[in-house]
N, C-alpha and C positions, 0 to 999 in steps of 0.2 A: 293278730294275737293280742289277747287281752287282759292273760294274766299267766303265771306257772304258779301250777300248784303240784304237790310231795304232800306224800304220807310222811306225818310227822307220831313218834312213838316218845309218849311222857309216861312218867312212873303216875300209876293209877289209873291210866289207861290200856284198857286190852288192846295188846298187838294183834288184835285179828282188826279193828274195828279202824277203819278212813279217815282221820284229819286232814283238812283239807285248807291250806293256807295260801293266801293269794300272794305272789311276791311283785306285782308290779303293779297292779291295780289300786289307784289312793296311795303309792308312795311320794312321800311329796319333800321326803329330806335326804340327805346324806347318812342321819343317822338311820334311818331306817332301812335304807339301800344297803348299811353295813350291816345290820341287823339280819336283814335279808341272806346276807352272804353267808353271815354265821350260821344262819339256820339251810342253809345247802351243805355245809359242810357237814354239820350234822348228820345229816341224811344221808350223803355219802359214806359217811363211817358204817350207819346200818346197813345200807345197801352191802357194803362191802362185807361185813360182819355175817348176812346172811348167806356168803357166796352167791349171789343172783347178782348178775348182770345191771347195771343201771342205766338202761334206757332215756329216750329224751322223754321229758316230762312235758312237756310244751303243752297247754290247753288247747283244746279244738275249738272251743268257744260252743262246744257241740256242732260243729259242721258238721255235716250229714255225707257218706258217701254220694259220688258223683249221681245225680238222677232220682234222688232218694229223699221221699217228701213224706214217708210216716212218722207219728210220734208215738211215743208210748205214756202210760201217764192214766191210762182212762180203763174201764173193768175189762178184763181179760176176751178177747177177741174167740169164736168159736171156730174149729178148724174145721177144713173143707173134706176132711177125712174122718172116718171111724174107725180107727187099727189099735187104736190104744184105748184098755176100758179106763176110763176115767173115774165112777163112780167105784172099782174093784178099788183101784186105786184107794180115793179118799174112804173107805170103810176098813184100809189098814191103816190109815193116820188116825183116824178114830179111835180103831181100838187100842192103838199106842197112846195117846191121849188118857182114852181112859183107864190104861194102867198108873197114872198117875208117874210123877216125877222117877227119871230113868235114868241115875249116876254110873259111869262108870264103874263095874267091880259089882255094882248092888245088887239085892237077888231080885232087882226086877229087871235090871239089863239084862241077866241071865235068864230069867225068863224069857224075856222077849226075843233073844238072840234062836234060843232053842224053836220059837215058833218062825222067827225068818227063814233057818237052816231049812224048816221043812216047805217051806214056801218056796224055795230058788231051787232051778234046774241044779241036778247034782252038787245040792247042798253041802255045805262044809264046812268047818272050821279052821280059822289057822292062827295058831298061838301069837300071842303077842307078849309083852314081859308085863310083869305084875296082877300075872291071874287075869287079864283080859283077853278077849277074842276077837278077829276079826270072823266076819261070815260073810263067804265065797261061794255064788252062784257061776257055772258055765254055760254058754250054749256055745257049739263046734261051728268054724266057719268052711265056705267051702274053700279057701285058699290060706295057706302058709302065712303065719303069724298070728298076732292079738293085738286086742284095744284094752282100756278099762275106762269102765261105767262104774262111779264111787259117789257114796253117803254115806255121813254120819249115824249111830244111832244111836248113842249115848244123848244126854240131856245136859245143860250145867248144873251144878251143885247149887241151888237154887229154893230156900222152902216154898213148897207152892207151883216150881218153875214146872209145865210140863211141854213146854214145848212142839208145839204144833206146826210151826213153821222151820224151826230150829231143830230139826230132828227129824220130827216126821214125818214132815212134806218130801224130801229127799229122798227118806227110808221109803217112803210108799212107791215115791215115782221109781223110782229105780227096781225093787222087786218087782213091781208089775211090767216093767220093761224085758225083765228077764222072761216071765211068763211067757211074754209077747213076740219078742223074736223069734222071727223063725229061717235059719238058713241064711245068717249072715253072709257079708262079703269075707270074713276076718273073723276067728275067733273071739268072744266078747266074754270073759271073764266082771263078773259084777261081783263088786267090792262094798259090804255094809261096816264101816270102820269102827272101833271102839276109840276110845279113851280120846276123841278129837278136842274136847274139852279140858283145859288144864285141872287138875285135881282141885276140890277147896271150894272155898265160898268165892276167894279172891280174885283179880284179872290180872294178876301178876308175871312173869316168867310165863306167859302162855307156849313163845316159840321156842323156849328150854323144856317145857312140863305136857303139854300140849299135843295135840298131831300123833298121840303114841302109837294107831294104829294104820296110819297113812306112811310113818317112816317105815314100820317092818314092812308094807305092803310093797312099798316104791322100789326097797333092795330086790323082793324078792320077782317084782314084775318090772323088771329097770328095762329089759326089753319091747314094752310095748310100743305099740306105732304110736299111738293117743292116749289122751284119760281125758276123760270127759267127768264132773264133778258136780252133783247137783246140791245145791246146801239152802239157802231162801229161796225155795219156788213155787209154795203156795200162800202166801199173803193175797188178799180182795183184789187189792189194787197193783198190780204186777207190773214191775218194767226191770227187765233185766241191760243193763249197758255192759258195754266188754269187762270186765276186770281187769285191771292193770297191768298183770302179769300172763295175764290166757294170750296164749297165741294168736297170733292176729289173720293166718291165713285158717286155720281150724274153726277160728272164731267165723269168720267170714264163710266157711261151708257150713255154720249153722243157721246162720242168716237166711241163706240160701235155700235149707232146710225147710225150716219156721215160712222164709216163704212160699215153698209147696206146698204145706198144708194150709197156709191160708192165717199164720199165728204170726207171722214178721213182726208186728208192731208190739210184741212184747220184748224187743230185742232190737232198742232203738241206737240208731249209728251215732254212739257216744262213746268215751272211754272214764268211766270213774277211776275210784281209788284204789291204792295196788294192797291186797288183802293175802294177807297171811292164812292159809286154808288147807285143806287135804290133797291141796294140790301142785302143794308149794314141793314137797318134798321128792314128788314124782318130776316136775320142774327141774332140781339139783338134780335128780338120776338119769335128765337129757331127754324127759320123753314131752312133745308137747303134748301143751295141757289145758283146758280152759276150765272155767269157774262162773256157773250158774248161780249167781248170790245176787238180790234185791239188796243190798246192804243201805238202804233208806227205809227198811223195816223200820215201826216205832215201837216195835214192842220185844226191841231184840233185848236179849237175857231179862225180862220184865215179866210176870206172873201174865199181865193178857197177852201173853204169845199161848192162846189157847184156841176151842175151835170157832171164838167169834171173829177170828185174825186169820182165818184162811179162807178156801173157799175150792169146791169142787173145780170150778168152771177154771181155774189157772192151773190144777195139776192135772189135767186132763191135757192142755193147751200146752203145757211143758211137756208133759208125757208122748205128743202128737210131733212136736216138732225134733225131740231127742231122738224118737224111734226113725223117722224119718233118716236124720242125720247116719244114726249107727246102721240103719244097714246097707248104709254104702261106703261106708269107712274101710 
């Protein structure tokens, strides 16, 4: 081991976004070793503050599961399958893109909301507080119970921002997943979230102001077996590692997944930083949960998070490995 690193949260820093601080690596005093300590305890206060569990933080140095020699890192791998349309896909990020920047509340979320609804298998809406909406696709499974398959699809309050990776790469894969299933193992409830962006220009109070449409959704689906969460999955250069807080055996039957179609190496055996998301909330409701995020995006909340920052060939490869995974969930 080579070093611990924790997500560390400072004022002016959005609580969604990974600080990544080495505590053993180049310490070379006592002052710093106490330094060190102080900033654990820290973190423990959040940890505990968020009700979530604080797991061991321990670096892996990226060690690789036993037998396990892919990396990720390089353009998005082609799957060995054709089940999921990839190009339907990226022509709904498109045209979210080119509705231009998509706040929460604004009358172009509301557009946009009203064209998903009629996009997903018995379409719907379900209120959220402050005049927003979530929108709820179903497909019936053949046996007792549900999963949830969730994106954002709000934008941040950003001039300029329209978000292509950040919104709509999520919002796309996940519709078109719904299209696509067919005859689940488990009912699959798809979840397009609102208000997952704190209000404002600011990155302030994200995990107070934030998440609005993941916490109603979480009470109201606190039963599911899973939730599956897609948020960064079409950037060029794609490499998804576990996220911090996605469960590790779910995590691992997506691996699994991505390895039948032939897409593993976008889902390299690492673990990043533990990120505050739409999936935290279903987490606190006990259901496991993982989180599809690139969070090594450079253009996260940045005006080129547009369509020269994504690319068909990764939502296609995320779309091939997700569908995989959900219909045997």
């Amino acid at each position: 081991m080579r070093g611990l690193f924790l997500l560390v949260e400072e004022g002016g820093v959005d609580r969604r976004q990974a600080v990544f601080v080495s505590l053993v690596r180049h310490v070379g005093s006592l002052l710093a070793t106490i330094a060190c300590v102080k900033l654990l305890l820290i973190v423990l206060g959040v940890q505990v503050a968020l009700g979530l569990t604080l797991v061991a933080l321990v670096a892996t140095d990226n060690l690789p599961f036993v037998g396990d020699d892919d990396a990720g890192g390089a353009p998005p791998p082609r799957a060995m399958v054709d089940r999921f349309d990839g190009p339907a896909a990226f022509a709904l990020l498109r045209e979210q893109v080119e509705m231009g920047p998509r706040p929460a509340g604004s009358a172009t979320s509301r557009q946009l909301a009203l064209r998903l609804r009629d996009l997903l298998p018995r379409g719907r809406f379900e209120r959220v507080p402050g005049g927003l909406r979530n929108v709820v696709g179903t497909v019936r499974g053949r046996e007792p119970g549900y999963i949830v398959v969730g994106a954002h699809y709000d934008t941040k309050e950003i001039d300029g921002f329209v978000g292509a990776n950040d919104g709509a790469a999520g919002t796309a894969v996940v519709t078109e997943l719904a299209r696509t299933v067919k005859r689940p193992r488990h009912t699959v409830h798809f979840i397009l979230f609102d208000g997952e962006e704190a209000p404002g220009r600011g990155s302030e109070d994200f995990f107070e102001r934030g998440l609005r449409g993941s916490r109603v959704a979480a009470r109201r689906y606190r039963d599911a077996r899973a939730m599956v969460l897609l948020d960064f999955v079409g950037d060029k250069h794609l490499s998804i590692p576990r996220e911090g807080y996605s469960r590790r055996g779910l995590w691992r039957r997506l691996r699994e997944a991505a390895a039948r179609v032939g897409v593993r190496r976008l889902f390299p055996p690492e673990t990043a930083g533990y990120i505050l998301d739409d999936h935290v909330p279903f987490i606190q409701q006990g259901v496991p949960s993982i989180d599809l995020i690139d969070f090594e995006f450079d253009c996260w909340h940045r005006t080129c998070d547009d369509l020269s920052a994504v690319s068909e060939e990764s939502v296609d490869a995320v779309g091939e490995a997700v569908l995989e995974l959900v219909q045997g969930l």
